[in-house]
DRENKEDO-967491 format. One line per field, with one value per residue: residue number from 0; x, y, z of N, C-alpha, C in turn; residue in three letters. Coordinates in Angstrom, 3 decimals. Layout:
i <- NUM:...
nx <- X:...
ny <- Y:...
nz <- Z:...
cax <- X:...
cay <- Y:...
caz <- Z:...
cx <- X:...
cy <- Y:...
cz <- Z:...
aa <- ALA:...
***
This chain:
i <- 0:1:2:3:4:5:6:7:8:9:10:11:12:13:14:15:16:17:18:19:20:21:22:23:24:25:26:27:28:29:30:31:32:33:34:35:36:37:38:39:40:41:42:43:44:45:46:47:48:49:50:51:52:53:54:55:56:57:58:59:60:61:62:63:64:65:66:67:68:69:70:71:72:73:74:75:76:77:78:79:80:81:82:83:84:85:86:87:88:89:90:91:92:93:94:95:96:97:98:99:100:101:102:103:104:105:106:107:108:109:110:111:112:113:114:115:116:117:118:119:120:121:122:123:124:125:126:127:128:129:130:131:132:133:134:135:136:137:138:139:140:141:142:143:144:145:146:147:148:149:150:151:152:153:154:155:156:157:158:159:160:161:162:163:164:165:166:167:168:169:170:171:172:173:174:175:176:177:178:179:180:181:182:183:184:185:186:187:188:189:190:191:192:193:194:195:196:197:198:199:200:201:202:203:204:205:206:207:208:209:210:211:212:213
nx <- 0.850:1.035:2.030:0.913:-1.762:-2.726:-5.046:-5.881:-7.638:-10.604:-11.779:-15.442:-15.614:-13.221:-12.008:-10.338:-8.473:-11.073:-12.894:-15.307:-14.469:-15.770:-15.696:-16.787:-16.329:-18.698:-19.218:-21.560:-22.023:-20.057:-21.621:-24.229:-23.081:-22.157:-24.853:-26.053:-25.029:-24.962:-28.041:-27.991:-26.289:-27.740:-30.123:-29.207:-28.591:-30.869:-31.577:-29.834:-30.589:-32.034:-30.832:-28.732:-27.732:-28.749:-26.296:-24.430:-25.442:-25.305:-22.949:-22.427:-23.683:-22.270:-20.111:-20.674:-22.061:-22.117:-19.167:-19.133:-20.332:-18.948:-16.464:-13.879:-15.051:-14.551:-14.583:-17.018:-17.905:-20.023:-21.918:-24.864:-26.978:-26.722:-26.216:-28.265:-29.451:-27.919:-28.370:-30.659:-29.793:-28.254:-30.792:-32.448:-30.754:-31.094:-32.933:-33.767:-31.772:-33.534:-35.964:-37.945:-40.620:-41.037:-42.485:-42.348:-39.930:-36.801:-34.954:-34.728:-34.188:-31.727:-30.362:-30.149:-28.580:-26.302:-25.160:-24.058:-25.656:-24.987:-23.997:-22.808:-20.969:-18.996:-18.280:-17.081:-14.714:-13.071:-12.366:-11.131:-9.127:-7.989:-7.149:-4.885:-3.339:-2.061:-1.314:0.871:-0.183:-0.391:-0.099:2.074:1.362:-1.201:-0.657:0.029:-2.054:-3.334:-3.689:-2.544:-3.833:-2.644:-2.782:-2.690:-2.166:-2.755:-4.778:-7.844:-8.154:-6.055:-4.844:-6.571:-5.800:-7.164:-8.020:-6.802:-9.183:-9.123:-10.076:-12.872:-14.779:-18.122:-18.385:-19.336:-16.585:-14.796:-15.465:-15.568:-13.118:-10.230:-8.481:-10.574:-12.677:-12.040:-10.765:-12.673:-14.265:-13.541:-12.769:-15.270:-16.036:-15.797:-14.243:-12.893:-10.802:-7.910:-7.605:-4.974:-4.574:-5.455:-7.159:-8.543:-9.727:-11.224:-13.592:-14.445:-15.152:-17.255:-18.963:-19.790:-20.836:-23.043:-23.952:-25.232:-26.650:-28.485
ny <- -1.202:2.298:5.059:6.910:6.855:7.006:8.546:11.219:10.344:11.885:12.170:12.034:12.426:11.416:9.332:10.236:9.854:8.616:10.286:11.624:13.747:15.829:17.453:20.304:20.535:20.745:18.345:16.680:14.288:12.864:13.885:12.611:10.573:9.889:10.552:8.144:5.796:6.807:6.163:3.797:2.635:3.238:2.124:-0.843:-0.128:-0.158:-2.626:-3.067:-1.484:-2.307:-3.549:-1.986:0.203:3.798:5.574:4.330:3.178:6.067:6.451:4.496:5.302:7.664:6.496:5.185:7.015:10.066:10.529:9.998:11.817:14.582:13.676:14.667:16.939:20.000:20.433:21.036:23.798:26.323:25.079:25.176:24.687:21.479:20.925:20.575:18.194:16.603:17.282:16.360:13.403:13.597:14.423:11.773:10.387:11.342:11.030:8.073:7.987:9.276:8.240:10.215:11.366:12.102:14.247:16.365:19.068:19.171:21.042:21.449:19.031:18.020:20.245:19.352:17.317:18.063:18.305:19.589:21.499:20.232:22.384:24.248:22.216:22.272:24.692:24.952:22.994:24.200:27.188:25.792:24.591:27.146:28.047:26.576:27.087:29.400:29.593:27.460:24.832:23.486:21.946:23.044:24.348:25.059:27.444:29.142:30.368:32.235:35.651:38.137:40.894:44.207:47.147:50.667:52.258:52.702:51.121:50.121:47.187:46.442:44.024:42.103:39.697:39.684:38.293:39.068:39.226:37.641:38.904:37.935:36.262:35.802:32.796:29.228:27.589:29.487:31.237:28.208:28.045:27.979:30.014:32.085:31.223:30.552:32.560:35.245:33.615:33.348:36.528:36.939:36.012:36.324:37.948:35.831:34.650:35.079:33.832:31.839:29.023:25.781:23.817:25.476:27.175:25.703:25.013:27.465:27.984:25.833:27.253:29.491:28.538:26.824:28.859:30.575:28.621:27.429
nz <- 0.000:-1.264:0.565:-0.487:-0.947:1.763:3.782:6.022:9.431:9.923:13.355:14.046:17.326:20.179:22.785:26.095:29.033:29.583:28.902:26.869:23.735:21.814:18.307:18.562:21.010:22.869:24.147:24.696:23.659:25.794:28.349:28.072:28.649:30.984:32.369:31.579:32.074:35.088:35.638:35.229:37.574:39.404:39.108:39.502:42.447:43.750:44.482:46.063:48.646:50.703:51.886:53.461:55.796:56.381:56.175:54.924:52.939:51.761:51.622:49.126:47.489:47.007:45.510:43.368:41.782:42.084:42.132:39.310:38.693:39.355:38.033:36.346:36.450:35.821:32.920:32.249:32.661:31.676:30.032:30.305:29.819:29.397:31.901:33.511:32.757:34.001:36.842:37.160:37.318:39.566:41.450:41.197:42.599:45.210:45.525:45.969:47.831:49.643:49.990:48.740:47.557:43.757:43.063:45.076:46.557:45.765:46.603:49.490:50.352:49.571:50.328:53.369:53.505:53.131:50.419:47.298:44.915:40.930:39.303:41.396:42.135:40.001:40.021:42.532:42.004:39.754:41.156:43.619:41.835:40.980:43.670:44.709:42.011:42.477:44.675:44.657:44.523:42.662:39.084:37.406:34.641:34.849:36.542:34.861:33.130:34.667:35.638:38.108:38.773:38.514:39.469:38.616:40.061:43.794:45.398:47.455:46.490:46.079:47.414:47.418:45.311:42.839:39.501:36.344:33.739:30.347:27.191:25.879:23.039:22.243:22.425:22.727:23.512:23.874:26.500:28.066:28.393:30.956:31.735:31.091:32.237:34.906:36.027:36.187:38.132:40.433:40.652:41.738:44.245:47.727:50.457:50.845:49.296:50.376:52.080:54.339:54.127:52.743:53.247:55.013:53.544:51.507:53.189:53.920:51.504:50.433:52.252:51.161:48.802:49.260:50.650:48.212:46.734:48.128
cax <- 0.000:1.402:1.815:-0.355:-3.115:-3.292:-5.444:-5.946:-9.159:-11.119:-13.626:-16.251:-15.740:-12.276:-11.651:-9.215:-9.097:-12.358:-13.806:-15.189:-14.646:-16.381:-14.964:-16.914:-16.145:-19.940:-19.732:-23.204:-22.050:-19.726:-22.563:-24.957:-22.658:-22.389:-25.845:-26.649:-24.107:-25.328:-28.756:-27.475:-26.010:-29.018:-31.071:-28.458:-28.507:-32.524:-31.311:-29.004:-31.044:-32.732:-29.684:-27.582:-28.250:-28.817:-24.998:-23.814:-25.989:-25.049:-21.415:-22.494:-24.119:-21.286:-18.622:-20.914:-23.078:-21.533:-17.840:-19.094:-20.682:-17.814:-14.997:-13.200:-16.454:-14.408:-14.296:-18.269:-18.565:-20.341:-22.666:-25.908:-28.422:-26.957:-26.347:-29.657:-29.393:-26.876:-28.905:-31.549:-28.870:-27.726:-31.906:-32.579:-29.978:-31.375:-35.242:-33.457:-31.357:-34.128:-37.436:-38.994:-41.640:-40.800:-43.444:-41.351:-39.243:-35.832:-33.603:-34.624:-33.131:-29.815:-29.355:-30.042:-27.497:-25.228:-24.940:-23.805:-26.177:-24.176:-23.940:-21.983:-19.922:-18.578:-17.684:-16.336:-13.634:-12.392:-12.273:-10.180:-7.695:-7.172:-6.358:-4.073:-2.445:-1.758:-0.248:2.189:0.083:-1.064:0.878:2.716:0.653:-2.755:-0.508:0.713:-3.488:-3.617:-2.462:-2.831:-4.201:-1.502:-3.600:-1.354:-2.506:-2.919:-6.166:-7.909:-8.436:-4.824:-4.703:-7.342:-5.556:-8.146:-7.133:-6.978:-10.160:-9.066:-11.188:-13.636:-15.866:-19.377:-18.685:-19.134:-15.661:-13.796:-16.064:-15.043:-11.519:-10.021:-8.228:-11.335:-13.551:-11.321:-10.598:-14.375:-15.659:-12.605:-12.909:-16.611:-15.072:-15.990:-12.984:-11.788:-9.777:-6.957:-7.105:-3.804:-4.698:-6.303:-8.048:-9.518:-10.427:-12.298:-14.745:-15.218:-15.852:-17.932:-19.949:-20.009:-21.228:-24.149:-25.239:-25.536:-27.488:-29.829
cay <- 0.000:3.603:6.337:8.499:6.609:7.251:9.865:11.602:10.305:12.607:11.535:13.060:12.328:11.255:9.820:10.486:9.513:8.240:11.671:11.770:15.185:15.977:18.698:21.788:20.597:20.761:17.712:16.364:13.255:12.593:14.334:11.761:8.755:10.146:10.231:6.438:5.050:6.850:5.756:2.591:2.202:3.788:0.634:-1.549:0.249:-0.093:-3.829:-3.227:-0.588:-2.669:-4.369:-0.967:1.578:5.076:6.369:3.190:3.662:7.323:6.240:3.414:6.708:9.041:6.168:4.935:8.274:11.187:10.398:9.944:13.352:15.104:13.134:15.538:18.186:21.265:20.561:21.525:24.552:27.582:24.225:25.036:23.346:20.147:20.515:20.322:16.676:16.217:17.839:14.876:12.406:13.970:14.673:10.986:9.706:12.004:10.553:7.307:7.300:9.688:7.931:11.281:11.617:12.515:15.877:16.965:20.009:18.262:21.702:21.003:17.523:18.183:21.008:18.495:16.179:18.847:18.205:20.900:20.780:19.939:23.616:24.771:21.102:22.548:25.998:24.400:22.242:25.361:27.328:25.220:24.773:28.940:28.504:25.870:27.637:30.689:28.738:26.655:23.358:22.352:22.177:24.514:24.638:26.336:28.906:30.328:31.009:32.933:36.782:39.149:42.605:45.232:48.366:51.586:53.119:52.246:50.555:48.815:45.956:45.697:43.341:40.944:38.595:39.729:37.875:39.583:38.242:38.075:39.537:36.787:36.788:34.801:31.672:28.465:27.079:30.458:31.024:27.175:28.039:28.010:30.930:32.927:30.722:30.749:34.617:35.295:32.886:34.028:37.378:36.757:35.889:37.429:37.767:33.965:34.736:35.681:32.865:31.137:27.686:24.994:23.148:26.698:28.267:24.831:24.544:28.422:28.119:25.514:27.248:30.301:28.461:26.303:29.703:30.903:27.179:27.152
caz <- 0.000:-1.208:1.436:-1.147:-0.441:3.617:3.856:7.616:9.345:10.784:13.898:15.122:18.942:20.533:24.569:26.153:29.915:30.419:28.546:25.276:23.445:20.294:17.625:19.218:22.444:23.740:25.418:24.692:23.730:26.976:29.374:27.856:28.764:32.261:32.779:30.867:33.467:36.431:35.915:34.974:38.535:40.391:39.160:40.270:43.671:44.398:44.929:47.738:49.313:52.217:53.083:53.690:56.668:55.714:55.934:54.294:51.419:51.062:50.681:48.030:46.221:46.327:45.360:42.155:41.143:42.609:41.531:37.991:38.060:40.003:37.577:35.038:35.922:35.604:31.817:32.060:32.649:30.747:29.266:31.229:29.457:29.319:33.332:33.938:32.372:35.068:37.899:36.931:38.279:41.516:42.155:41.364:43.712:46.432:46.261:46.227:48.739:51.353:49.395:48.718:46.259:43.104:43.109:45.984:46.337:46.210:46.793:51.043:50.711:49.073:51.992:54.323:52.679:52.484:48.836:46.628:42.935:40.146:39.048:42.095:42.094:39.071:40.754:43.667:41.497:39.399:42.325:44.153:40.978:41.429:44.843:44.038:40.885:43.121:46.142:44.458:45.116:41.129:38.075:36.744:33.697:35.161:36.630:33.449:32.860:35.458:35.387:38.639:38.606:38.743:39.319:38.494:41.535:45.136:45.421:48.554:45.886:45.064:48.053:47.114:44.821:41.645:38.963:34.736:32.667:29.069:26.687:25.064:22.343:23.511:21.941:24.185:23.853:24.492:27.812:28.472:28.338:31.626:31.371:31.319:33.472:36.286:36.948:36.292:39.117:41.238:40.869:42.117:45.643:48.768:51.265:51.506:48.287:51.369:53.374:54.195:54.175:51.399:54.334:55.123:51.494:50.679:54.191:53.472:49.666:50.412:52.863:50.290:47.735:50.180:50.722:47.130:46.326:48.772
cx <- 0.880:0.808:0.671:-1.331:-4.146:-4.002:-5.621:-7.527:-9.171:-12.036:-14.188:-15.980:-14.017:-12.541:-10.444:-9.532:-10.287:-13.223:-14.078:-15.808:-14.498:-15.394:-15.469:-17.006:-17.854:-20.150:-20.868:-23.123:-21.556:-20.910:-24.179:-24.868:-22.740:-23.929:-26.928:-26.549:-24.848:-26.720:-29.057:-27.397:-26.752:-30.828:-30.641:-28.595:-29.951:-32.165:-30.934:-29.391:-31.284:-31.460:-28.707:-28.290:-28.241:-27.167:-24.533:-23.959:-25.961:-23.411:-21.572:-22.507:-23.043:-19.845:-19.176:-21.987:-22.008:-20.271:-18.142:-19.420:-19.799:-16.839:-15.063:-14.345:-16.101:-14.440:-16.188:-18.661:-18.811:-21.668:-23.742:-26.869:-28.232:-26.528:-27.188:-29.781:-28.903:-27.154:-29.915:-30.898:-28.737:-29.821:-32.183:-31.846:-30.298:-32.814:-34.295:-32.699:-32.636:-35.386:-38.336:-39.493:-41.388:-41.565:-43.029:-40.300:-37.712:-34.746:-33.528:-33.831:-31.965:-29.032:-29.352:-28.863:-26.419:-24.649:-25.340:-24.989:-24.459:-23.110:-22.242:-20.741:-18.486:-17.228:-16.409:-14.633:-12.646:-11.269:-11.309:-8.848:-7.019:-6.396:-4.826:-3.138:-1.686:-0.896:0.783:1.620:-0.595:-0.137:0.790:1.728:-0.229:-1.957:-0.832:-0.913:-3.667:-2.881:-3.012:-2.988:-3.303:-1.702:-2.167:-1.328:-2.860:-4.242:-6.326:-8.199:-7.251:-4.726:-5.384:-7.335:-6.649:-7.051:-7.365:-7.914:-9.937:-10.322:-11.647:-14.546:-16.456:-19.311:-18.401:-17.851:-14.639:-14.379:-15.516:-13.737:-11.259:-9.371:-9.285:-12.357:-12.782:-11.038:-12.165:-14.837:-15.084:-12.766:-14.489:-16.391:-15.260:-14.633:-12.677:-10.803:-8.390:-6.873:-6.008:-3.610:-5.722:-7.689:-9.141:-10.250:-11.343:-13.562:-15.080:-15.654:-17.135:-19.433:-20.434:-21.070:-22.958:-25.216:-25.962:-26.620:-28.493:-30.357
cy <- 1.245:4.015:7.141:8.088:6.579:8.610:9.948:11.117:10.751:11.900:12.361:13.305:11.307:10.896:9.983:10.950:9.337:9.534:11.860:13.538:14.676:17.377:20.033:21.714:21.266:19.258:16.644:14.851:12.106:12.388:13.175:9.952:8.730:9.828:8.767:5.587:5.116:6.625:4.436:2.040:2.386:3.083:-0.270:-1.390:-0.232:-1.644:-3.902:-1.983:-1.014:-3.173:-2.922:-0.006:2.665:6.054:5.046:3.435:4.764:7.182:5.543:4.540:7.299:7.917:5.408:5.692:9.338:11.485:10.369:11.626:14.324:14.769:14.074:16.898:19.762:21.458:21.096:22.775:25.800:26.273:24.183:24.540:21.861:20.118:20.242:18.590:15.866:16.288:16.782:14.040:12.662:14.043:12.549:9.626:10.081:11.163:9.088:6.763:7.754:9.092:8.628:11.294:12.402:14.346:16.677:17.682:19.187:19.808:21.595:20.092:17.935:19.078:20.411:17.850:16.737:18.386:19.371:20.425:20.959:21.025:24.224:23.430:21.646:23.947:25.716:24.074:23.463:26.232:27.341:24.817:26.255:28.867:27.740:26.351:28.763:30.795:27.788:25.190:22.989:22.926:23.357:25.231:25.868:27.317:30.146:30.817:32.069:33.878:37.615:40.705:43.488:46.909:49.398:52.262:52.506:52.165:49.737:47.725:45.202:44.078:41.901:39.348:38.915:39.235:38.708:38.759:38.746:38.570:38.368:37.136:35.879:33.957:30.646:28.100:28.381:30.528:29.960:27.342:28.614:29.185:32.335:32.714:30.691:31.878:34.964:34.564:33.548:35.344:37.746:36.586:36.655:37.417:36.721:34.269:34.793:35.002:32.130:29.608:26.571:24.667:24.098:27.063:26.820:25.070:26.162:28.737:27.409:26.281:29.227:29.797:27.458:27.672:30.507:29.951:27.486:28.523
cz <- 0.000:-0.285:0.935:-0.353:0.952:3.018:5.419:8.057:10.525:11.611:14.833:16.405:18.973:21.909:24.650:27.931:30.581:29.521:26.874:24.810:21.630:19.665:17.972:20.205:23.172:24.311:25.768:24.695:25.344:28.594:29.354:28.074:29.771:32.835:32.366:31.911:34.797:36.961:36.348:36.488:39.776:40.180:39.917:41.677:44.306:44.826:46.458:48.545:50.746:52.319:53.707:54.969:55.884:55.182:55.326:52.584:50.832:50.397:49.316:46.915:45.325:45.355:43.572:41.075:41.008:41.929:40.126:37.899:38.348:38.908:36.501:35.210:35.404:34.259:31.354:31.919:31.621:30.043:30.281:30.844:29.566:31.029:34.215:33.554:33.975:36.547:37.968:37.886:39.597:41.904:42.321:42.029:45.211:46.544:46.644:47.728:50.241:51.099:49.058:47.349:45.084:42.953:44.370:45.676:46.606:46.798:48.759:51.437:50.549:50.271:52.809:54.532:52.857:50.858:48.115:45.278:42.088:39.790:40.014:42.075:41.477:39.682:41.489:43.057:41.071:40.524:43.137:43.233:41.013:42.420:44.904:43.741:41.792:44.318:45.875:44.283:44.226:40.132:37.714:35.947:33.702:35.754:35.525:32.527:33.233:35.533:36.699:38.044:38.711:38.654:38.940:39.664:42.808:45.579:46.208:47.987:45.398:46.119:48.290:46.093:43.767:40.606:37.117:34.281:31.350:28.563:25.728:23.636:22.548:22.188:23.060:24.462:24.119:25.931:28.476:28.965:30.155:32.512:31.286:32.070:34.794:37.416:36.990:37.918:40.185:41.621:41.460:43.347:46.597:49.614:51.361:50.362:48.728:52.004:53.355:53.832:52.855:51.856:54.449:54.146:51.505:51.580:53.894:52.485:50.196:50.931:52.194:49.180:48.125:49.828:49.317:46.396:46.889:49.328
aa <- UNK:UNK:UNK:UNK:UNK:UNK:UNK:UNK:UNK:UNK:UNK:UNK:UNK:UNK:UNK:UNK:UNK:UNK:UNK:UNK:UNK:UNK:UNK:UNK:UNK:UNK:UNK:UNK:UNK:UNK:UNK:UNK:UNK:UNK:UNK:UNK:UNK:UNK:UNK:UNK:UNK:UNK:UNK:UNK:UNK:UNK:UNK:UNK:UNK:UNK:UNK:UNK:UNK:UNK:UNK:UNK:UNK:UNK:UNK:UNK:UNK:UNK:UNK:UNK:UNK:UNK:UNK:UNK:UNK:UNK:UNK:UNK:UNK:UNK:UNK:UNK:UNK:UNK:UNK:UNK:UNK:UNK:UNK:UNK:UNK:UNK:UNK:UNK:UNK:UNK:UNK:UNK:UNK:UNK:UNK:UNK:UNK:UNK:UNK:UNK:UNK:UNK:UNK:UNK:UNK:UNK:UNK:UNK:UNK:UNK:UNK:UNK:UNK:UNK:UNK:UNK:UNK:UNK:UNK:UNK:UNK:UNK:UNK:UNK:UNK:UNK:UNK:UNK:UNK:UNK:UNK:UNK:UNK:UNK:UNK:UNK:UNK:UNK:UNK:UNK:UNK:UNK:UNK:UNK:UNK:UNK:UNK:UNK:UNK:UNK:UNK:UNK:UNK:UNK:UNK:UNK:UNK:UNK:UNK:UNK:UNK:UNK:UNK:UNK:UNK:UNK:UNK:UNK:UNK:UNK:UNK:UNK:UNK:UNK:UNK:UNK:UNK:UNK:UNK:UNK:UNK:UNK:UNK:UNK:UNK:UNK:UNK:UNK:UNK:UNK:UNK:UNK:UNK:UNK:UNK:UNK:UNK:UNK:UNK:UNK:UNK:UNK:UNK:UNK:UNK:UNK:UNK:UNK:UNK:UNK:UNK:UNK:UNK:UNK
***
């Protein structure tokens, strides 16, 4: 077989750890395997329901639902319609594991639960890669995203760690880009942006982002 005759083949969709990304990077196809699976395993589960106590069976949840919807999630965001797909899953793991009636307000449960929605999950992860990038304690890489503010003038904001938001144009995969989703959510930040500690910044993100949910 002549070389001529290779030609390059193009394919629609690619994985690549566990994640399948399509050519305009929306996701739809991936976000649709996620939620096949995690129904998939939330049949499976109604089995071993009566045999499990209540905190038993919340671990079972988070270690064959939860983790699927959590895994790789920061690559989601700016895709809000199909998170609602995704918000399906985490609700139908919540009636399951508390038995509440589907025509039931589920955003009571999840605060109960302390369970973040999907939405903020998302936040959360990012988030916590800033604080990260900024402290020394994630690859190099996502630093070099990230640009501080350098006011020209002496500003009570110089002190806040604000980070540069490039300038986008509103298409989904520039928004996506990390690089401009990151300073955006960041620069959204009430005072924890300053806290010394990882341990600290996460239990106060979290309880930032609780109160923004519920």
């Amino acid at each position: 077989m002549s070389v001529y005759t290779l030609w390059p083949s193009h394919k629609p969709f690619v994985k690549n750890l566990g994640v399948i990304f399509d050519n305009a990077l929306i996701l739809d196809k991936q976000i649709n395997s996620v939620i096949k699976n995690s129904f998939f395993q939330l049949r499976l589960l109604t089995k071993v329901k009566p045999l499990l106590c209540f905190s038993d069976f919340e671990k079972v949840i988070h270690a064959f639902v939860s983790s699927r919807l959590d895994y790789c999630n920061s690559l989601y965001v700016g895709i809000n319609q199909s998170l609602n797909h995704l918000q399906l899953v985490q609700n139908a793991a919540t009636r399951l594991l508390t038995g509440i009636h589907k025509q039931y307000n589920i955003c009571p449960i999840l605060a109960s639960l302390h369970w973040l929605p999907v939405h903020y999950r998302i936040d959360l992860k990012i988030l916590l890669f800033v604080f990260k990038s900024l402290n020394g304690l994630a690859s190099p890489y996502l630093s070099g995203f990230l640009c501080p503010q350098m006011p020209s003038k002496s500003l009570r904001s110089a002190g806040q760690m604000l980070q540069v938001v490039p300038r986008f144009r509103l298409k989904l995969g520039t928004y996506c880009a990390f690089a401009v989703a990151a300073p955006k959510l960041w620069n959204s930040l009430p005072h924890i942006r300053t806290v010394p500690t990882l341990l600290t910044f996460k239990s106060r993100l979290k309880t930032y982002l609780f109160s923004l949910a519920f």
